[in-house]
KOLSE-66088 format. One record per residue (C-alpha): residue in one letter; z negated, x negated, y negated. Coordinates in pm, whole numbers, plus 50000, padded with zeros to 5 digits. Example, Ala and Ser with C-alpha at 12.3 -4.5 7.8 and 13.67 -1.06 7.14 Angstrom:
A492204877050450S492864863350106
***
This chain:
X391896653271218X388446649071271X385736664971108X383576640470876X379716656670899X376566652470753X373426665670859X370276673270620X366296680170635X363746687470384X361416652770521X361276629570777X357796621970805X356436640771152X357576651071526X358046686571598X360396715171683X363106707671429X363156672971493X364156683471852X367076700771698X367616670171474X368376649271804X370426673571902X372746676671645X372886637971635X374176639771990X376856664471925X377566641871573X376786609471656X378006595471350X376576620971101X373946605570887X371306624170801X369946630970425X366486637970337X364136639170050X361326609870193X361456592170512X358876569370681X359716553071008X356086546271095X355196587671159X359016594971246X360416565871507X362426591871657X364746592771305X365696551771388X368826561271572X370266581071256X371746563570935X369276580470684X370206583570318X366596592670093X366276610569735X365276590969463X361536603869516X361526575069861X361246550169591X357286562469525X355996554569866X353196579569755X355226607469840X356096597170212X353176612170386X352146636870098X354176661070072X351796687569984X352916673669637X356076673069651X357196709769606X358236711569250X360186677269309X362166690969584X365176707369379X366076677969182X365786656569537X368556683469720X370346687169390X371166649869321X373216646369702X376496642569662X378616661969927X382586651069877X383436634270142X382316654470411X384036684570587X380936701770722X377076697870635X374756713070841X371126716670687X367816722970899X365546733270685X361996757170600X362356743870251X364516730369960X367466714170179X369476745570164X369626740869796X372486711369866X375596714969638X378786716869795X382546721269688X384456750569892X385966718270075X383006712770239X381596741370481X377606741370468X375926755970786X372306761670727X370096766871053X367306780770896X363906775471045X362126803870852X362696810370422X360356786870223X356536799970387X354626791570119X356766810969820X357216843870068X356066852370396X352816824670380X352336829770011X348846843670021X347926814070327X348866789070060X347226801269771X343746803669949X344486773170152X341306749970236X342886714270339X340946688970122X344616678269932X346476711169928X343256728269700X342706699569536X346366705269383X346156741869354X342736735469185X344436713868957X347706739468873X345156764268795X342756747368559X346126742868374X347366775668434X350646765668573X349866776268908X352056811768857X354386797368644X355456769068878X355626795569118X357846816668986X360386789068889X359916777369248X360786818969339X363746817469118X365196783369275X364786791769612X366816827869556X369756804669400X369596779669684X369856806169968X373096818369834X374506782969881X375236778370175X378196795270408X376596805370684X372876811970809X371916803271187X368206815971245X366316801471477X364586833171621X365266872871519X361646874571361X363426851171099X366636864871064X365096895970977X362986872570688X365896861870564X367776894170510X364146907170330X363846875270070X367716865970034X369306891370107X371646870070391X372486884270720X371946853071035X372876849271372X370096837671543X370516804971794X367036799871999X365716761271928X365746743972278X362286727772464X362266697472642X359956683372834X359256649372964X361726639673225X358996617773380X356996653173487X359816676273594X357416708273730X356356712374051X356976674374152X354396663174401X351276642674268X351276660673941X350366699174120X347276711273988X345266739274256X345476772574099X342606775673868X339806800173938X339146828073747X337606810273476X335666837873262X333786851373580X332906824273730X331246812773408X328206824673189X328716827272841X326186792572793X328926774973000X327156767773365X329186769973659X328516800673850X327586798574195X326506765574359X326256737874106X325596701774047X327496676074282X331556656874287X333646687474340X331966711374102X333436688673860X336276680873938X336736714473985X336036717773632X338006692473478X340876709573645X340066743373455X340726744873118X342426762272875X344826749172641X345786747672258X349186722672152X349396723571756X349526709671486X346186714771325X346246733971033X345396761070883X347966793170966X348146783371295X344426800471348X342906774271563X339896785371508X340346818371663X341056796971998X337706770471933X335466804871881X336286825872127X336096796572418X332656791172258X331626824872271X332316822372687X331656789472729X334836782372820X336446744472809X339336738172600X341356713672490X343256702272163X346436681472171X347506676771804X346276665271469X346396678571101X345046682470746X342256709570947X340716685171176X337706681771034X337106719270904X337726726871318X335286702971399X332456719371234X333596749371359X333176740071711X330006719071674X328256703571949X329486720772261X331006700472497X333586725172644X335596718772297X337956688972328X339926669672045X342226650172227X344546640371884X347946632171912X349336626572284X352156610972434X355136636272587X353546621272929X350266630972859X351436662372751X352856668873070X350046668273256X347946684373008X350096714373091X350406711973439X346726710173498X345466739573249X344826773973344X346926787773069X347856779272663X346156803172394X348556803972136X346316818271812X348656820171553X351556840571424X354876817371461X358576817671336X359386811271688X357086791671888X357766764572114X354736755572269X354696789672492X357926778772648X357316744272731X353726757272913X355946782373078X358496756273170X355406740273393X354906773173529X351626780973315X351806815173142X350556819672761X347566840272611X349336846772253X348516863971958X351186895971946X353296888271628X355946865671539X358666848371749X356476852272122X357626883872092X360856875572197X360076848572437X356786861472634X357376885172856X353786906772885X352506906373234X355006879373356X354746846473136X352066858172957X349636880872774X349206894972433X346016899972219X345846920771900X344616918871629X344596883571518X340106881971542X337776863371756X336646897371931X340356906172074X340716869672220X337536868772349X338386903972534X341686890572646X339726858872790X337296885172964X340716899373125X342456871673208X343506865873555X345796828473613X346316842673969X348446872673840X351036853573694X354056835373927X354736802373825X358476808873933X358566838673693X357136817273421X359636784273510X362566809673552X361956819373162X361906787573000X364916777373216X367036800772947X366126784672635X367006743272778X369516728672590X372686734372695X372086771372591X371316759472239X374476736672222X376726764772346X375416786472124X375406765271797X379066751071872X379836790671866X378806795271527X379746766171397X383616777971480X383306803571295X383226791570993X385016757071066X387696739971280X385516716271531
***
């Protein structure tokens, strides 16, 4: 008989990682809807080929992009699904969605993008947190002096909801080894797959970018070209060598580091993304014009950003980290900060470099170092070639028979 499944997520608001996976999963379950606490299909038309089923908070169209506020709602939301008819569930989730209540019937998978970040490992981030809506809240739960106690009953949730479900799937070893720390769950860990834009497959002629020059010494740290200036091909040259940063802009992810330490060597860099920090990195960069905003991009754009760059800093400390991989997959390697999930996916000297600690002074010395000539773009294409998605698929469908009868 076949296997009736649903599929849940904490929000469907955004386009990221997990809503890679979400795709996925709705390939290999076609018919699965997919539950969530708030969905709007003007930020997420990727979730219009699903049959989505909201929480009761959807009906306060408030909540649909702010879900800063939404934390203490988020139990109740997971709680109220009912699970009955369906053989397996499989929840994706860095939140509440593992909470779901299920009968032993019903198998519940949970592939577990990191525990909750801002209750454990991201606790003190949160709590000092600068976005103009996130301290306005905290502000707010502290006047009242509700702050710790919402916390703790947030704590106390969370420990109840990871028992509840049958099986953990981590998406890198950095978080399995979370998990086991805060709940006390052993994981098998199943890499998240990249894709990239089948329009820019690398290496395709027309979108080849010349090996960039070695940008630090061939530029002062007031950001004029060394050497013969002025005229066409200095700048184009120039246009062509750039560093890059993909993220979503805020906070944790340590942006800053990357705007700072360009600015120190007058380096040019660019800035595919958006976020609640936007305007805080703005300031921080100022007037220079080596330090580019370019907002949200298309997956075409993005293609070319990468193929044309010198390399990707990658500032802050990640559960995994997708964005070295898909630069890697366009055979660009990765100047990363050396913590979190690029530790398992950058290999020093190869696809990539390593700066430590997480300052302005230790990027700014890896920038002084770095040489784009002494990486192969083979070695780096050869790398991301064993996270696609086939690998992912294989390795999910293995866990998932472990625990059920596909």
């Amino acid at each position: 008989m076949k296997k009736k499944v649903a599929l849940v997520y904490d929000r469907i608001n955004k386009w990221g990682g997990a809503e890679r996976v979400l795709l996925i999963l709705h390939k290999m379950f076609p018919e699965a809807p997919l539950y969530t606490s708030v969905y709007n299909p003007q930020t997420a038309p990727w979730a219009k080929v699903f049959e989505i089923k909201t929480s009761f908070l959807q009906k306060i169209p408030f909540f649909r992009n702010s879900h800063e506020y939404l934390a203490p709602l988020m139990p109740m939301a997971f709680e109220s699904f009912n699970f009955d008819e369906y053989d397996l569930v499989i929840s994706v989730t860095s939140e509440a969605a593992k909470g779901i209540i299920t009968k032993p019937k019903t198998t519940h998978l949970c592939y577990c993008l990191t525990p909750t970040r801002y209750l454990w490992s991201g606790e003190d981030e949160y709590r000092e947190d600068k976005s103009f809506k996130l301290s306005k809240l905290l502000r707010l739960l502290k006047l009242l002096k509700i702050y710790d106690l919402l916390i703790y009953y947030l704590k106390f949730w969370d420990k109840i909801a990871a028992g509840r479900p049958d099986k953990y799937i981590a998406i890198s070893k950095t978080v399995a080894e979370r998990i086991k720390r805060y709940y006390g769950r052993e994981a098998e860990v199943v890499y998240p797959p990249i894709t990239r834009s089948s329009s820019l497959p690398a290496g395709e002629a027309g979108l080849k970018a010349p090996r960039p020059p070695d940008l630090v010494s061939t530029r002062s740290r007031t950001g004029r070209q060394g050497g013969a200036e002025g005229g066409q091909g200095s700048r184009e040259k120039r246009a062509e060598s750039y560093f890059l940063v993909v993220s979503r802009l805020v906070a944790y992810k340590r942006i800053d580091l990357a705007i700072k330490a360009c600015a120190a060597l007058g380096l040019p860099l660019k800035i595919a993304g958006e976020g609640n920090e936007e305007k805080n990195l703005k300031k921080t960069a100022g007037k220079t014009g080596e330090i580019e905003f370019l907002g949200p991009v298309s997956e075409e754009k993005l293609g070319k950003l990468y193929q044309n760059c010198a390399a990707v800093i990658f500032p802050g400390e990640e559960d995994f980290g997708l964005v070295p991989l898909e630069a890697a997959s366009y055979g660009k390697p990765v100047i990363a900060y050396k913590g979190g999930g690029v530790l398992e996916t950058v290999i020093e000297g190869k696809t990539g470099a390593f700066f430590y600690p997480q300052t302005v002074e230790a990027l700014i010395k890896r920038l002084k170092d770095f040489k784009p000539d002494a990486y192969d773009r083979k070695d780096c294409e050869n790398r991301a070639a064993e996270f696609y998605e086939e690998r992912f698929i294989r390795g999910l469908e293995e866990s998932l028979r472990s625990v059920v009868d596909l």
